[in-house]
Biopython code that builds the backbone (N, CA, C, O; Angstrom):
import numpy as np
from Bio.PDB.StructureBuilder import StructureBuilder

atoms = [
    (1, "UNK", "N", (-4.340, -5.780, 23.040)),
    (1, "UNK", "CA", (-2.993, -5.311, 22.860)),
    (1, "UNK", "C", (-2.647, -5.350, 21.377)),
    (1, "UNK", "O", (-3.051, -6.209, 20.593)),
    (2, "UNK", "N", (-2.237, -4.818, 21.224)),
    (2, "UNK", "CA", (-1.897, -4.085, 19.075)),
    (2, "UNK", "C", (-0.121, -4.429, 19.562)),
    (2, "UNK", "O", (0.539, -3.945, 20.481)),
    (3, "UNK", "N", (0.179, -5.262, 18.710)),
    (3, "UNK", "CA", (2.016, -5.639, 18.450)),
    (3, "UNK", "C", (2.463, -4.438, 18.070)),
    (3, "UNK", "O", (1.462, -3.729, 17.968)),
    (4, "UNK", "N", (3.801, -3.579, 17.701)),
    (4, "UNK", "CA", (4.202, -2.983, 17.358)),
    (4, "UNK", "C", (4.854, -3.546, 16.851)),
    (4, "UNK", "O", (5.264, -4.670, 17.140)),
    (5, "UNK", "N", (5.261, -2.506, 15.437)),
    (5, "UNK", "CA", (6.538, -2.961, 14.519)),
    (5, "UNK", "C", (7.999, -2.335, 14.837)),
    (5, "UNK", "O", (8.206, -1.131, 14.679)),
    (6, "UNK", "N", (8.809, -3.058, 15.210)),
    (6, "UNK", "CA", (10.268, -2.498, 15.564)),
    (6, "UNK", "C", (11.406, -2.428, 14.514)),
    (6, "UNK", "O", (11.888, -3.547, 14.337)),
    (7, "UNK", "N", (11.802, -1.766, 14.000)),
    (7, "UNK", "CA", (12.813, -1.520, 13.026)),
    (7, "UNK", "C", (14.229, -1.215, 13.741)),
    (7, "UNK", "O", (14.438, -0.672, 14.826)),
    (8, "UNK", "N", (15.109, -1.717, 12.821)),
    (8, "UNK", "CA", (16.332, -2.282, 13.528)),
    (8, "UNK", "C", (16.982, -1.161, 12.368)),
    (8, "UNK", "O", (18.005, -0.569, 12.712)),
    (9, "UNK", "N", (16.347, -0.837, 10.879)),
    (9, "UNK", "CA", (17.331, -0.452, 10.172)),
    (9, "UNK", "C", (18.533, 0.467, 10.765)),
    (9, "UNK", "O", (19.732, 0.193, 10.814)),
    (10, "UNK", "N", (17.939, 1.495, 11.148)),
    (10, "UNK", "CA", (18.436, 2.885, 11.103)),
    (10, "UNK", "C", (19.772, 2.507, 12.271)),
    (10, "UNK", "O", (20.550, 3.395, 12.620)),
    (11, "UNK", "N", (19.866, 1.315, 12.702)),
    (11, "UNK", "CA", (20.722, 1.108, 13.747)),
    (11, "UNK", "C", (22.274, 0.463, 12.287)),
    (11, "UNK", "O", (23.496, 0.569, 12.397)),
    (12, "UNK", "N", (21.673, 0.030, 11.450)),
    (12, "UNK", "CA", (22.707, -0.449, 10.413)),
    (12, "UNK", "C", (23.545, 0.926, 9.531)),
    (12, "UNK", "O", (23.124, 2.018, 9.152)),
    (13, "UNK", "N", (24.786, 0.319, 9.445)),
    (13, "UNK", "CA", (25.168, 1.964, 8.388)),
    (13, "UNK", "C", (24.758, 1.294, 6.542)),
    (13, "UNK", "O", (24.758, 0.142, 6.107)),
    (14, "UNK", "N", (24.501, 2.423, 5.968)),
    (14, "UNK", "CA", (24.023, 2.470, 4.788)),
    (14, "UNK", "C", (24.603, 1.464, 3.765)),
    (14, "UNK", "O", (24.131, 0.986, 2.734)),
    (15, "UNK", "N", (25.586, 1.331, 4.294)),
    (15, "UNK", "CA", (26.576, 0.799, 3.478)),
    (15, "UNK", "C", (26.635, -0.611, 3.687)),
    (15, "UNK", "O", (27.162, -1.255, 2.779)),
    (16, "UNK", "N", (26.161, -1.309, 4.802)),
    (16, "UNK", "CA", (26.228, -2.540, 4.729)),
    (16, "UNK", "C", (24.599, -3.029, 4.361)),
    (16, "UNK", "O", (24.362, -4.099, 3.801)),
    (17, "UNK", "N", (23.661, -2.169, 4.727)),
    (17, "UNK", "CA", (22.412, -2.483, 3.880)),
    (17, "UNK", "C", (22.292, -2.219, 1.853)),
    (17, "UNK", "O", (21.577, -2.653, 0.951)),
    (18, "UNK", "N", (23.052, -1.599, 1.934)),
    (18, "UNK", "CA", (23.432, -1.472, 0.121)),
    (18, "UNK", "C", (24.203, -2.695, 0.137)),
    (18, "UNK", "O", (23.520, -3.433, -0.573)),
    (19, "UNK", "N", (25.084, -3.278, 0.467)),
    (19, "UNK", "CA", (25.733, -4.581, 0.325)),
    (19, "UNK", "C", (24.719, -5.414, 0.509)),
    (19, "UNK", "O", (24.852, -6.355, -0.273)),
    (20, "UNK", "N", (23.796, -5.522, 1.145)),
    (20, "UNK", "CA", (22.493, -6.625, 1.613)),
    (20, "UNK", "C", (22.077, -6.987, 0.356)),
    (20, "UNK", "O", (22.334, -7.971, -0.337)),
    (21, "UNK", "N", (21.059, -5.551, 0.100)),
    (21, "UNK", "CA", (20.712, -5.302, -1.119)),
    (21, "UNK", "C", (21.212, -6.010, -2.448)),
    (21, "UNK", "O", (20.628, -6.832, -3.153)),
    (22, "UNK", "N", (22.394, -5.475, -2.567)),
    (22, "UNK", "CA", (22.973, -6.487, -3.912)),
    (22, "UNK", "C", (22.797, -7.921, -3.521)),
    (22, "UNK", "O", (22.010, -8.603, -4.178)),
    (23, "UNK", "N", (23.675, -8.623, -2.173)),
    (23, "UNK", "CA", (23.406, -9.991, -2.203)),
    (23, "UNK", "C", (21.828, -10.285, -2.289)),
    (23, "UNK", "O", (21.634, -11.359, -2.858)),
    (24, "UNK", "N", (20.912, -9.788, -1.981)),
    (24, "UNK", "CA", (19.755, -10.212, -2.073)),
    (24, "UNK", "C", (19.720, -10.529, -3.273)),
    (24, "UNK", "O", (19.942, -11.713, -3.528)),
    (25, "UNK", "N", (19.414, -9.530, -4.468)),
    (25, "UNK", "CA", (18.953, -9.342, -6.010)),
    (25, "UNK", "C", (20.360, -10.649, -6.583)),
    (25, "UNK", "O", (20.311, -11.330, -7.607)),
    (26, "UNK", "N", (21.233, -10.642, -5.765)),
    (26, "UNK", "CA", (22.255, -11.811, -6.892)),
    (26, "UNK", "C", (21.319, -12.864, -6.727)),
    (26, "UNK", "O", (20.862, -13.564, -7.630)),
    (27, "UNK", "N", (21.030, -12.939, -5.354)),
    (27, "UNK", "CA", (20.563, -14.309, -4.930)),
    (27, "UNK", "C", (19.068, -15.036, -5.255)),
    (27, "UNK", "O", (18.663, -16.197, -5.193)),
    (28, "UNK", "N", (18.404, -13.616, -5.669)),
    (28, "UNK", "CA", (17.131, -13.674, -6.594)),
    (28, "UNK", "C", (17.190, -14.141, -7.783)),
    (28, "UNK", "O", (16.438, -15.025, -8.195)),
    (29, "UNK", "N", (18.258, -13.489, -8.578)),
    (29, "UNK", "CA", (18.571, -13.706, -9.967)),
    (29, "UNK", "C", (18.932, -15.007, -10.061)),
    (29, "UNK", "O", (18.700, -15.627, -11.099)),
    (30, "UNK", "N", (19.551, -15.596, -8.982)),
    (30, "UNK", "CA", (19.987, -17.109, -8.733)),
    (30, "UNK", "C", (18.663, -18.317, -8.431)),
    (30, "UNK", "O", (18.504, -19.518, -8.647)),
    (31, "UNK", "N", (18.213, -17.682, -8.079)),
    (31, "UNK", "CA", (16.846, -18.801, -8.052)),
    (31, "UNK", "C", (15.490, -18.478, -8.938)),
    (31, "UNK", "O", (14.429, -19.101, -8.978)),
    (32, "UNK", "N", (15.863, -17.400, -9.567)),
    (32, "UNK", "CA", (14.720, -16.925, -10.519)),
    (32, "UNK", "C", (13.526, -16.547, -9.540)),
    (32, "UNK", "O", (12.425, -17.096, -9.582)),
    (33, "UNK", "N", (13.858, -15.614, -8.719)),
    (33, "UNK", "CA", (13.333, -14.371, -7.725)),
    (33, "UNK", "C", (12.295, -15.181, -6.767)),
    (33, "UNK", "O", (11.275, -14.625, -6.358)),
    (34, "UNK", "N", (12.662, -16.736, -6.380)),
    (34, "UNK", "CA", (11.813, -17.261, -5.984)),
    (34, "UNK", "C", (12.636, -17.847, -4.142)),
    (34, "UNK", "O", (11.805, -18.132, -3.279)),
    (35, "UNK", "N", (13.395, -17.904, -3.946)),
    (35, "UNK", "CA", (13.875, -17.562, -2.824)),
    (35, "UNK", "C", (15.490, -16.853, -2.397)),
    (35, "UNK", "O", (16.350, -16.855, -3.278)),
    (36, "UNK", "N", (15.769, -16.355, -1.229)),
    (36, "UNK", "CA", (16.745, -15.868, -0.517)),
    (36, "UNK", "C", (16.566, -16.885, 0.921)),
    (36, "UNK", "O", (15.553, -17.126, 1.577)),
    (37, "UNK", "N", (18.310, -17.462, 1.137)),
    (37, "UNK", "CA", (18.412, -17.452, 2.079)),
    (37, "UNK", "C", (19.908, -17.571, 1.839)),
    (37, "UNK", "O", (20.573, -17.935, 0.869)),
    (38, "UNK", "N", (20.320, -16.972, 3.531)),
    (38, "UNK", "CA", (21.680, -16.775, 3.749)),
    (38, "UNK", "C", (22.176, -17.196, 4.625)),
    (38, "UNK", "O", (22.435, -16.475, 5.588)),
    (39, "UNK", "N", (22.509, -18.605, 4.602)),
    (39, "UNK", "CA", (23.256, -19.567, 5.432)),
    (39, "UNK", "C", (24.290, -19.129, 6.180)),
    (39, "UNK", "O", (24.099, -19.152, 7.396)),
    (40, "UNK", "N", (25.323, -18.739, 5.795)),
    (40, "UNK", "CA", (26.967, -18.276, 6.761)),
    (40, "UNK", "C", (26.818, -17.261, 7.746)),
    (40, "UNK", "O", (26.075, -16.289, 7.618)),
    (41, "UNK", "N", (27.526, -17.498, 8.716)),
    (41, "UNK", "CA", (27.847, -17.125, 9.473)),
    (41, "UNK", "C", (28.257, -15.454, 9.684)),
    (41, "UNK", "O", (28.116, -14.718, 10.660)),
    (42, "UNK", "N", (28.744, -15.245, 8.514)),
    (42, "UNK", "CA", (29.303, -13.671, 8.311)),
    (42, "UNK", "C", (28.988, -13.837, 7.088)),
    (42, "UNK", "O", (28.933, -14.803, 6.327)),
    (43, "UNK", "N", (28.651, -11.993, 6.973)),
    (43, "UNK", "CA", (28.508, -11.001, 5.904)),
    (43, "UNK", "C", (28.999, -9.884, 6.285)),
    (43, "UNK", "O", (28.669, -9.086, 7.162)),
    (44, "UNK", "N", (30.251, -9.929, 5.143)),
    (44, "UNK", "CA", (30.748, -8.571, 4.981)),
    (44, "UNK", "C", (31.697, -8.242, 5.700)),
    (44, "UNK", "O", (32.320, -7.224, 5.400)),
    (45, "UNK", "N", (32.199, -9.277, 7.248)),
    (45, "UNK", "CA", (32.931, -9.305, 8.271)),
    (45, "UNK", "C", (32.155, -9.170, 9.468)),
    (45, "UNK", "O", (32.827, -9.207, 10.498)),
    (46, "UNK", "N", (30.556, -8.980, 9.649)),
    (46, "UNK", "CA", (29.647, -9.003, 10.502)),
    (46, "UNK", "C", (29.311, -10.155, 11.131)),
    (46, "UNK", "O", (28.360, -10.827, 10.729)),
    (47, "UNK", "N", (30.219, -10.593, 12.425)),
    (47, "UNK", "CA", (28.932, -12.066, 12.359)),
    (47, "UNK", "C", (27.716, -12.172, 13.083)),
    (47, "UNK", "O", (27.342, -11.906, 14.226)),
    (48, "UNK", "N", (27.144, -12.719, 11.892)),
    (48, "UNK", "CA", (25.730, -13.299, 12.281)),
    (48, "UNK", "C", (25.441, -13.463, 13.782)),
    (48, "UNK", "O", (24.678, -12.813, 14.498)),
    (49, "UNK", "N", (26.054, -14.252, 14.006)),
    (49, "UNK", "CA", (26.077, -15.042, 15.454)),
    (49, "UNK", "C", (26.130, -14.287, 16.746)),
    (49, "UNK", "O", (25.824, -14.889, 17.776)),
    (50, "UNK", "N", (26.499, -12.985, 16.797)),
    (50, "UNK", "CA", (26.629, -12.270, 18.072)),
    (50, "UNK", "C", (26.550, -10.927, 17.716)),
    (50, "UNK", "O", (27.443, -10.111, 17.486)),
    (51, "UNK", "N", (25.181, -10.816, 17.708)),
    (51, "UNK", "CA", (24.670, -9.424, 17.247)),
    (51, "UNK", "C", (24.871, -8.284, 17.884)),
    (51, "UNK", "O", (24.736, -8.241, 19.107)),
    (52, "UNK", "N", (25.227, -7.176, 17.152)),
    (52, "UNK", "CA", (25.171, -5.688, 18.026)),
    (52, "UNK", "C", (23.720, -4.930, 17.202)),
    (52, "UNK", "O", (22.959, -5.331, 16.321)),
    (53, "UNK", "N", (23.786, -4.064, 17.745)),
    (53, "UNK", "CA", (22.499, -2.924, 16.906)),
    (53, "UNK", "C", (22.769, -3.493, 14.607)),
    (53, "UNK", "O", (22.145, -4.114, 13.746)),
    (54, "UNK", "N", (23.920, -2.806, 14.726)),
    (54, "UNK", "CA", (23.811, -2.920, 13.519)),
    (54, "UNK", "C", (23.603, -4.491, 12.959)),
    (54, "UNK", "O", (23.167, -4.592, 11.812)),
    (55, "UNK", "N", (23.899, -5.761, 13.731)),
    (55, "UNK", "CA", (23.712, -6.818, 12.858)),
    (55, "UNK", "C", (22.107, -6.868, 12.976)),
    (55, "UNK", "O", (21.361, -7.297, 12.096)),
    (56, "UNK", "N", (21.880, -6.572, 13.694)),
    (56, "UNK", "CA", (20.634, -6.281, 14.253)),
    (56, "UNK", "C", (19.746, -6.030, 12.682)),
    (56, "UNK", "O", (19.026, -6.828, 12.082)),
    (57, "UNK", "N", (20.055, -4.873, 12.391)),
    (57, "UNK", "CA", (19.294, -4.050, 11.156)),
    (57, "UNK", "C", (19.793, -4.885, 10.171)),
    (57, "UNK", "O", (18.962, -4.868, 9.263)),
    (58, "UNK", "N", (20.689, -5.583, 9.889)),
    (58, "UNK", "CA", (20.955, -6.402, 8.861)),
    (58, "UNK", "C", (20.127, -7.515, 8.881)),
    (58, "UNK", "O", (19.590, -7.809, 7.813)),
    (59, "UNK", "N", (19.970, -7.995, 9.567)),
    (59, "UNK", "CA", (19.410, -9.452, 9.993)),
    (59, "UNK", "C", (18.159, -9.397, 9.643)),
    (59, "UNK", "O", (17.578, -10.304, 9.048)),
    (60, "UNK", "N", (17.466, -7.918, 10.120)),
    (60, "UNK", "CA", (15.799, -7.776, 9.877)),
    (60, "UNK", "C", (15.992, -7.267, 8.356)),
    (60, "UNK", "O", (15.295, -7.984, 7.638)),
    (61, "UNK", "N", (16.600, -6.410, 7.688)),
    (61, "UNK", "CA", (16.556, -6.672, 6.612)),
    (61, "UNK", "C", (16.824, -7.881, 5.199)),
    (61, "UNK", "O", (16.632, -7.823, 3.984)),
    (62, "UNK", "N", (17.249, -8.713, 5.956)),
    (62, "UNK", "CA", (16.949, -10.260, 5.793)),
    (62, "UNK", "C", (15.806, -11.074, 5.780)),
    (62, "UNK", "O", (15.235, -11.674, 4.869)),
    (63, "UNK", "N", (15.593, -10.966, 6.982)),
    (63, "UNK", "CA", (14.653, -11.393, 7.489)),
    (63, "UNK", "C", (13.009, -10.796, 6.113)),
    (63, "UNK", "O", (12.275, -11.461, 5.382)),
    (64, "UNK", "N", (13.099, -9.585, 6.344)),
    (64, "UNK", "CA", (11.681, -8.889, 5.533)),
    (64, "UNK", "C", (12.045, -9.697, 3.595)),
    (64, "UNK", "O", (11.502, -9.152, 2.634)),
    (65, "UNK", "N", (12.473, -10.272, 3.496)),
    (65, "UNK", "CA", (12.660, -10.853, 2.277)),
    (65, "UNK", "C", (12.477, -12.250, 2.253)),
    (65, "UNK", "O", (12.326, -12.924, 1.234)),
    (66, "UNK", "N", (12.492, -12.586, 3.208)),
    (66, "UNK", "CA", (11.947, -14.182, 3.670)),
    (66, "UNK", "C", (13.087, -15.158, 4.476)),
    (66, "UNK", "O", (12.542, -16.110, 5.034)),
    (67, "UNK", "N", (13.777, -15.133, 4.555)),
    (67, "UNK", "CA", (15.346, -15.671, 5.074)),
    (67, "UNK", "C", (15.213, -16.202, 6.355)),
    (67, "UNK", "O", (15.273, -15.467, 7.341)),
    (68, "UNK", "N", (15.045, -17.364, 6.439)),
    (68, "UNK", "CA", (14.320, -18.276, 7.472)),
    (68, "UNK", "C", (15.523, -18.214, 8.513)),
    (68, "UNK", "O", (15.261, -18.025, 9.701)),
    (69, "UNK", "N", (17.098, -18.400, 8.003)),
    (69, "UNK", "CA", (18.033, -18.474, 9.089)),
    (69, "UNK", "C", (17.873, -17.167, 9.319)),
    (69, "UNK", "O", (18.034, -16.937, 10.518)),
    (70, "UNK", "N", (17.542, -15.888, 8.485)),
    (70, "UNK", "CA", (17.755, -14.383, 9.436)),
    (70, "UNK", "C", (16.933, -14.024, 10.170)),
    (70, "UNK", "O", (17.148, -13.128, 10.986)),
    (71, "UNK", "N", (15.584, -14.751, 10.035)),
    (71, "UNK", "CA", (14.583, -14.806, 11.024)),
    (71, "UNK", "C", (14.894, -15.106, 12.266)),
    (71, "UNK", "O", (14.782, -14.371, 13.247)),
    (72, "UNK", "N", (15.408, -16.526, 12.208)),
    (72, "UNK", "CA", (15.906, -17.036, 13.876)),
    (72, "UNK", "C", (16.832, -16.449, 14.637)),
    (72, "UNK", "O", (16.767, -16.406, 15.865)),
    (73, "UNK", "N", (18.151, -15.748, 13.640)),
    (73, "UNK", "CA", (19.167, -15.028, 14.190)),
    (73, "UNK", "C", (18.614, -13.887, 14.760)),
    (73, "UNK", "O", (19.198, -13.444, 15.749)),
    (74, "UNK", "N", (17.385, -13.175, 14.267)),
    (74, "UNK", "CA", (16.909, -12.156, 14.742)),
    (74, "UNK", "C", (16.273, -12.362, 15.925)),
    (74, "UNK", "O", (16.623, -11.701, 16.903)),
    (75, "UNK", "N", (15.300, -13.256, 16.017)),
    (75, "UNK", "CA", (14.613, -13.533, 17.167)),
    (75, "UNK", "C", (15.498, -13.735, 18.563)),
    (75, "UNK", "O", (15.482, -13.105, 19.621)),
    (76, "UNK", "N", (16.173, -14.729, 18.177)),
    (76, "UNK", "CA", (17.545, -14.983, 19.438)),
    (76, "UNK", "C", (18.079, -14.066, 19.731)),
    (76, "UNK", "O", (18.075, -13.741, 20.919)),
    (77, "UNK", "N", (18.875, -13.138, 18.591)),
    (77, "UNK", "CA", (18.978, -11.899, 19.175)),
    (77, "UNK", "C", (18.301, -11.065, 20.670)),
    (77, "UNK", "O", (18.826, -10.550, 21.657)),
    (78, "UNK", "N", (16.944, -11.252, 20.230)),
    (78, "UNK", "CA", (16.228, -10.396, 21.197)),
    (78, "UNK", "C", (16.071, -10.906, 22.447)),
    (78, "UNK", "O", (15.725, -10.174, 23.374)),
    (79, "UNK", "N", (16.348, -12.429, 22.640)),
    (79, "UNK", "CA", (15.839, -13.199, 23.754)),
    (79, "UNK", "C", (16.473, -12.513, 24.481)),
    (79, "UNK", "O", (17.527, -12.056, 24.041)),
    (80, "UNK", "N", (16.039, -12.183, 25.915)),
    (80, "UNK", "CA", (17.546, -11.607, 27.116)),
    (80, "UNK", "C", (17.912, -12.759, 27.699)),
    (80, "UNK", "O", (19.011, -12.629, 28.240)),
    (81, "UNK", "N", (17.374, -14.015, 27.836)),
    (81, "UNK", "CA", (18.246, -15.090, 28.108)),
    (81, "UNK", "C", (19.697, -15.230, 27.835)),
    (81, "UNK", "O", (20.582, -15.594, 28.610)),
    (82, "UNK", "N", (19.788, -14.829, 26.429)),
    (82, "UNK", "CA", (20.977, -14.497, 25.707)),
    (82, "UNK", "C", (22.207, -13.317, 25.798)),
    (82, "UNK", "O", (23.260, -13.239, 25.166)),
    (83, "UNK", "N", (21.613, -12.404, 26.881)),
    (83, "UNK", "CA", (22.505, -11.331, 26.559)),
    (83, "UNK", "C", (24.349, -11.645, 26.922)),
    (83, "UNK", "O", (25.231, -11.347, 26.117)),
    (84, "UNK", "N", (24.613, -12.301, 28.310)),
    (84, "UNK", "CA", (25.288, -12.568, 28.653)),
    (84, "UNK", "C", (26.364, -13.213, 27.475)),
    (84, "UNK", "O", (27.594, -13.265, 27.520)),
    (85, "UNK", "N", (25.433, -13.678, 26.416)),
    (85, "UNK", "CA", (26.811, -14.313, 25.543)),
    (85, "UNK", "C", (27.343, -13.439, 24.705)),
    (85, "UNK", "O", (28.349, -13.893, 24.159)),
    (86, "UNK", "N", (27.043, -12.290, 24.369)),
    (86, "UNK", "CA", (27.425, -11.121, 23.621)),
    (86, "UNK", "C", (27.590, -10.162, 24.464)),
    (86, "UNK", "O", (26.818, -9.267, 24.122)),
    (87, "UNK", "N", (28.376, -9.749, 25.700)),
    (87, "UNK", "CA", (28.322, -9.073, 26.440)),
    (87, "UNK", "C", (30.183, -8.884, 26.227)),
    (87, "UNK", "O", (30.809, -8.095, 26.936)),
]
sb = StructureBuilder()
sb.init_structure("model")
sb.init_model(0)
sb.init_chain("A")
sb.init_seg("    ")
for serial, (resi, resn, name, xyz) in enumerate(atoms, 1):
    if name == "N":
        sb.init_residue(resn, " ", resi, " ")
    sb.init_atom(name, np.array(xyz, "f"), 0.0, 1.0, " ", f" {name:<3s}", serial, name[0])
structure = sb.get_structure()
């Protein structure tokens, strides 16, 4: 069995991945390009915590930069154990 790669972007609008974007590079410039991570709860007015499609694409674009909490938010995301709490 070969994994597939699933992309979440195209589910995000442009505009909150250009906002990503900058916080990323501040947050590079802040550690001297040696890590990102993004602790809170919300970005941008998105929360983290109870994902739709678009936090979705945010989260993995997090995530692909190394972001250990956007990793987990992503994964949980997907569990269906979970759906019921974002319903």
């Amino acid at each position: 069995m070969k994994p597939e790669y699933m992309s979440f972007f195209m589910l995000a609008p442009a505009s909150l991945l250009e906002a990503a974007e900058n916080q990323v590079q501040v947050e590079l410039d802040r550690t001297d390009g040696e890590l990102f991570h993004y602790q809170p709860q919300t970005f941008r007015g998105y929360n983290l915590g109870w994902p739709h499609g678009d936090v979705q694409g945010l989260l993995q674009f997090f995530s692909d930069v190394g972001c250990v909490f956007s990793q987990y938010r992503l994964a949980y995301s997907l569990l269906p154990d979970n759906l019921e709490e974002w319903v």
